[in-house]
DOTITI-139019 format. One record per residue (C-alpha): x, y, z; residue in three letters; residue number from 1. Coordinates in steps of 0.1 Angstrom, whole numbers. Example, Ala and Ser with C-alpha at 12.3 -4.5 7.8 and 13.67 -1.06 7.14 Angstrom:
# residues 2
+-------+-------+-------+---------+-----+
!    c1 !    c2 !    c3 ! residuo ! num !
+-------+-------+-------+---------+-----+
!   123 !   -45 !    78 !     ALA !   1 !
!   137 !   -11 !    71 !     SER !   2 !
+-------+-------+-------+---------+-----+
***
This chain:
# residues 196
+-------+-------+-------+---------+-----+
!    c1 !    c2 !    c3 ! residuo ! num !
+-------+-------+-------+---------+-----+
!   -43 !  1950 !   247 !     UNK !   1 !
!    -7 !  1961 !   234 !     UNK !   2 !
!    10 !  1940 !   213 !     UNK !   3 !
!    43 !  1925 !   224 !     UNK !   4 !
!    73 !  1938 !   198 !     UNK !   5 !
!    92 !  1900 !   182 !     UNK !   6 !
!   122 !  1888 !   201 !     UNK !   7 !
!   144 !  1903 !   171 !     UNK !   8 !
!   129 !  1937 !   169 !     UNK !   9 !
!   156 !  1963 !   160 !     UNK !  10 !
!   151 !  2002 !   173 !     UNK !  11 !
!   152 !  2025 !   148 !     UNK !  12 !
!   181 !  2037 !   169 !     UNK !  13 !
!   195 !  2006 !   169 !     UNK !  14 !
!   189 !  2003 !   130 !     UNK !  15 !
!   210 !  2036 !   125 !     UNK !  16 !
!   236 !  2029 !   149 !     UNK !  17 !
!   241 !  2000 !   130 !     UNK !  18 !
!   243 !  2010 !    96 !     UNK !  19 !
!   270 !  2036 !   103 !     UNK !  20 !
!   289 !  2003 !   109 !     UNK !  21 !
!   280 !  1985 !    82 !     UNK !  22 !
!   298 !  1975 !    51 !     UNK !  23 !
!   265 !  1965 !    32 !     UNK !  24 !
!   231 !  1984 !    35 !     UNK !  25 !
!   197 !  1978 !    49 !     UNK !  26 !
!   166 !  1985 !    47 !     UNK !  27 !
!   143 !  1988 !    77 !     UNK !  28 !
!   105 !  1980 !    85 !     UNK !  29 !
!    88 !  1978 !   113 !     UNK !  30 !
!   117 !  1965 !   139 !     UNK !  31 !
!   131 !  1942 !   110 !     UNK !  32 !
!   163 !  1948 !    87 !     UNK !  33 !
!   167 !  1936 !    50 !     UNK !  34 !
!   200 !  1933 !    33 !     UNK !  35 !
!   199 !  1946 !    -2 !     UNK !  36 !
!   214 !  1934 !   -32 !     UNK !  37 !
!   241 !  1953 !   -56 !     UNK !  38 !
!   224 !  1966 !   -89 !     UNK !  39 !
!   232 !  1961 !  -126 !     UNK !  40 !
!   245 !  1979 !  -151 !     UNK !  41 !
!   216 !  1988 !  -163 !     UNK !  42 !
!   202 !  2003 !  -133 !     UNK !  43 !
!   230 !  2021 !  -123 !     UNK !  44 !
!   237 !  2040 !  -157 !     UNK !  45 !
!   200 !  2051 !  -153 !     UNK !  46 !
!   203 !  2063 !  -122 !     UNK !  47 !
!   237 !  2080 !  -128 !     UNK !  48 !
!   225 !  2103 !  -161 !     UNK !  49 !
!   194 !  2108 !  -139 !     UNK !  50 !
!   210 !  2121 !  -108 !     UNK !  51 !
!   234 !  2142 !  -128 !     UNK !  52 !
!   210 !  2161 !  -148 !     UNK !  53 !
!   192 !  2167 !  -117 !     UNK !  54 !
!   221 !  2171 !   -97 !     UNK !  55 !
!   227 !  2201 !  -130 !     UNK !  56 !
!   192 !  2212 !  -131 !     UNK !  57 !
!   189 !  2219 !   -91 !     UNK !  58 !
!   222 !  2239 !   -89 !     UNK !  59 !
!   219 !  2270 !   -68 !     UNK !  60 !
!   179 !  2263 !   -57 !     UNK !  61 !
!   185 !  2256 !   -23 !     UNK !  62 !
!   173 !  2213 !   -30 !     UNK !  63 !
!   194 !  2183 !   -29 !     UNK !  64 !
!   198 !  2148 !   -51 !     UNK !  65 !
!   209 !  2121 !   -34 !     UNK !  66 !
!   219 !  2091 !   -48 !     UNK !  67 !
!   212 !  2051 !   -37 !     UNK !  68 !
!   230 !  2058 !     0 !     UNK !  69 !
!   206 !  2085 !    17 !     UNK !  70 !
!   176 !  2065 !    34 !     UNK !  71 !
!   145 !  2079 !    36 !     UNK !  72 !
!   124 !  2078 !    67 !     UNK !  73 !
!    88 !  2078 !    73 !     UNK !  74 !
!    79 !  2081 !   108 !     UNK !  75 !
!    39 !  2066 !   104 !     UNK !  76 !
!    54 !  2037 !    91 !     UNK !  77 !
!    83 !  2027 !   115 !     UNK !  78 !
!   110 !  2021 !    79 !     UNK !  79 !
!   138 !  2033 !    66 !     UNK !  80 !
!   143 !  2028 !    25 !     UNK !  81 !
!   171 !  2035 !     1 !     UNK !  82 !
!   153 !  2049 !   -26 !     UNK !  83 !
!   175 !  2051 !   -58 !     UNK !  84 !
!   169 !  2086 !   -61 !     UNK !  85 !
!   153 !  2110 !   -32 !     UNK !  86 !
!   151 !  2151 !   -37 !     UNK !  87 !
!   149 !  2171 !    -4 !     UNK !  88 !
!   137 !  2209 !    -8 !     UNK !  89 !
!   129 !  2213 !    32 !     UNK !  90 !
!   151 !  2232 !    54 !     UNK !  91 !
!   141 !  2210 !    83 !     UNK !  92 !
!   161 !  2176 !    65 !     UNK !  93 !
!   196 !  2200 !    65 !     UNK !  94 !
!   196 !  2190 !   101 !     UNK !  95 !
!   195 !  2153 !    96 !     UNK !  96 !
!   230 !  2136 !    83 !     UNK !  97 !
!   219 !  2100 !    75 !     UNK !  98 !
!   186 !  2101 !    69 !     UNK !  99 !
!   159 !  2125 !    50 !     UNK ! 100 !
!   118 !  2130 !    61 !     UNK ! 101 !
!   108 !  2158 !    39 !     UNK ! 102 !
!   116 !  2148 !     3 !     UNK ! 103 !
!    93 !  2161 !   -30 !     UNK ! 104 !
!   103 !  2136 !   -54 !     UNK ! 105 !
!   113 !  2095 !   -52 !     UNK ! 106 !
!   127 !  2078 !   -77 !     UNK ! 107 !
!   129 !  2042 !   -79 !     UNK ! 108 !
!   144 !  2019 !  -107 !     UNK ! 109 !
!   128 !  1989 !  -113 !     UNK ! 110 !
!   146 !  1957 !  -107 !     UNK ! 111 !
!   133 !  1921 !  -112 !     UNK ! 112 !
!   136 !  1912 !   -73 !     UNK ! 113 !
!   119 !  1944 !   -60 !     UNK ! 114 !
!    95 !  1955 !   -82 !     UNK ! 115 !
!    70 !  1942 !   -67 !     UNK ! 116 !
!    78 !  1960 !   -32 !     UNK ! 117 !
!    84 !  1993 !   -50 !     UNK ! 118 !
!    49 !  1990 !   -67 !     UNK ! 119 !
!    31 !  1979 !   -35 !     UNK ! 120 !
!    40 !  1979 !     0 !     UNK ! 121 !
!    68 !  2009 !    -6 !     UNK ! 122 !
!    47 !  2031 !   -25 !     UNK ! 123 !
!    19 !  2027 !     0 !     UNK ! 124 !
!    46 !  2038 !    28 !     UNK ! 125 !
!    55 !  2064 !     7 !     UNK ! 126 !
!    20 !  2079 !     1 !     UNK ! 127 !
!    27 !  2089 !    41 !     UNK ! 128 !
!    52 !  2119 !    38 !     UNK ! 129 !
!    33 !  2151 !    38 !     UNK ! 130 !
!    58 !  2166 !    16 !     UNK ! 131 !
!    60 !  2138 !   -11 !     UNK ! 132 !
!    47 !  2152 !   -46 !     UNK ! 133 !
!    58 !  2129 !   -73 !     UNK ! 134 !
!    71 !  2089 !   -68 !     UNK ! 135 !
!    86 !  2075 !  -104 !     UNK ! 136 !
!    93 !  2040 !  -113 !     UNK ! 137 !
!   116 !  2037 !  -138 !     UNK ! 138 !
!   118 !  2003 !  -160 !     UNK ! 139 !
!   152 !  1991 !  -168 !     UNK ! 140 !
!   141 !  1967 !  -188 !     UNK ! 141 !
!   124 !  1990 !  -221 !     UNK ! 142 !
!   118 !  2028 !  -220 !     UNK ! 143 !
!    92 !  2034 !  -200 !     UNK ! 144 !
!    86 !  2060 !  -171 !     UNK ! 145 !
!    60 !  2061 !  -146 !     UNK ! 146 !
!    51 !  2090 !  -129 !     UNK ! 147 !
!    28 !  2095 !   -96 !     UNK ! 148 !
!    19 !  2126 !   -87 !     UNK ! 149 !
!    -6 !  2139 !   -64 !     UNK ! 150 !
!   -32 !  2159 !   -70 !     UNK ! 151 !
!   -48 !  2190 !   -52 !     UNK ! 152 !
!   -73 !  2167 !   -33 !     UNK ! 153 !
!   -48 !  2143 !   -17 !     UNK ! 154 !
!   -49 !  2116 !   -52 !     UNK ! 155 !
!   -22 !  2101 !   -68 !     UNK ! 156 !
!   -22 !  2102 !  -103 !     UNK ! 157 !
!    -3 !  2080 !  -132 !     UNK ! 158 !
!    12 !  2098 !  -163 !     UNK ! 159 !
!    36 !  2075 !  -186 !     UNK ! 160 !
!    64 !  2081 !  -204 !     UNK ! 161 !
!    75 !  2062 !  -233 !     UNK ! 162 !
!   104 !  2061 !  -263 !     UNK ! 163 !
!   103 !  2097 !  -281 !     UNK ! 164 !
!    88 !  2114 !  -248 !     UNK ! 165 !
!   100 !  2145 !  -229 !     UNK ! 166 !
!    97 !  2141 !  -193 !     UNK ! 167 !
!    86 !  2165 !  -169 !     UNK ! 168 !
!    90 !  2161 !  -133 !     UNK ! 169 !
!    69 !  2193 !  -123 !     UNK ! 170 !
!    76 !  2189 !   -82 !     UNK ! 171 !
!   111 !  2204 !   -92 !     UNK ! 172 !
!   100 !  2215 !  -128 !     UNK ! 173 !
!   129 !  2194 !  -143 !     UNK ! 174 !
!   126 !  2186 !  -181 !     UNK ! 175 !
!   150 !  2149 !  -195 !     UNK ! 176 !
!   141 !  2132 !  -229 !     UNK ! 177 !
!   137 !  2096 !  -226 !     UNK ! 178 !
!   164 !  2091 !  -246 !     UNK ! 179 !
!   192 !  2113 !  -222 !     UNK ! 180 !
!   177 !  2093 !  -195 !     UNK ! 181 !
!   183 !  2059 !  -213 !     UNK ! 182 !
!   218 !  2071 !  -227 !     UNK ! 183 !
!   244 !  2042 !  -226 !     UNK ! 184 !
!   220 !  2013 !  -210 !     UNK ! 185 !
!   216 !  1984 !  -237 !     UNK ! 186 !
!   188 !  1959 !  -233 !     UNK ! 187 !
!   185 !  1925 !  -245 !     UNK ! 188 !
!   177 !  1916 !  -279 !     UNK ! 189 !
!   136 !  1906 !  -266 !     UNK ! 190 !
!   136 !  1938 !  -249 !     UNK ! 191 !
!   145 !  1965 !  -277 !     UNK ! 192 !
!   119 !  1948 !  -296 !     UNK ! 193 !
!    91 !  1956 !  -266 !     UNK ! 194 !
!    99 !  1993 !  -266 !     UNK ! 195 !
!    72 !  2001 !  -290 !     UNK ! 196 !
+-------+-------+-------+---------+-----+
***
């Protein structure tokens, strides 16, 4: 038996065409579309010294940051996400103008209203892309890093990062100190305290 597709299912066609139109942006799984919410000031500074020391860093190699508006697609899963942070080292995603299927590294900060998604259901749609060597979560909320990375045999394994660390992202073999990443963000009062 084949299921029938809901009322409101949305091509992925459809999905694009309409967020070449559209003044805010989407996310998209499975035949459904998600508005999604500005970020603070926090988040944005992280990503922003991020980006740009990777954005340095990459110069010249032939592999591209992009930055909060290039979706990434993963074709096993039927979505489209806007991950804070996606690298691209594959020829085959110069081709594609709106979208990117080959990335090597994902970076996500952490907000309060997605973390949950970004630890669970995206990561596990993530895990699908072939070419996908390292996911990091990055909390806005203390300095801490995570880093996934997978292994020879297919596993994903969890390094941390926290205050005084160097990180090294070794899908791109990029070096940042914790505190170049975490230059300019201020945290509450409770949350200095917790970064020890």
């Amino acid at each position: 038996m084949i299921a029938n597709k809901l009322p409101d299912y949305i091509s992925p066609e459809d999905y694009l065409a309409g967020e070449e139109l559209s003044q805010i942006k989407h996310e998209y799984i499975d035949g459904q579309v998600y508005a999604m919410a500005g970020a603070s000031d926090a988040h944005v500074t992280i990503c922003l010294n991020l980006a740009s020391a990777l954005k340095n860093h990459l110069r010249g190699s032939g592999c591209r940051v992009y930055m909060a508006d290039m979706k990434a697609q993963i074709d096993t899963a039927n979505v489209f996400y806007y991950p804070d942070i996606i690298i691209t080292c594959d020829r085959r995603d110069k081709a594609l103008q709106n979208h990117k299927k080959y990335p090597c590294l994902i970076i996500e900060v952490l907000s309060p209203s997605t973390e949950a998604l970004d630890r669970g259901d995206k990561f596990a749609d993530y895990q699908k892309l072939e070419t996908l060597q390292e996911y990091v979560l990055i909390s806005q909320k203390r300095q801490r890093l995570e880093c996934f990375r997978r292994n020879a045999e297919g596993f994903w394994v969890l390094q941390f990062y926290c205050p005084g660390s160097e990180i090294h992202l070794s899908s791109i073999d990029f070096r940042i100190s914790m505190d170049a990443l975490y230059e300019d963000v201020t945290f509450g009062d409770n949350q200095a305290e917790n970064q020890s």
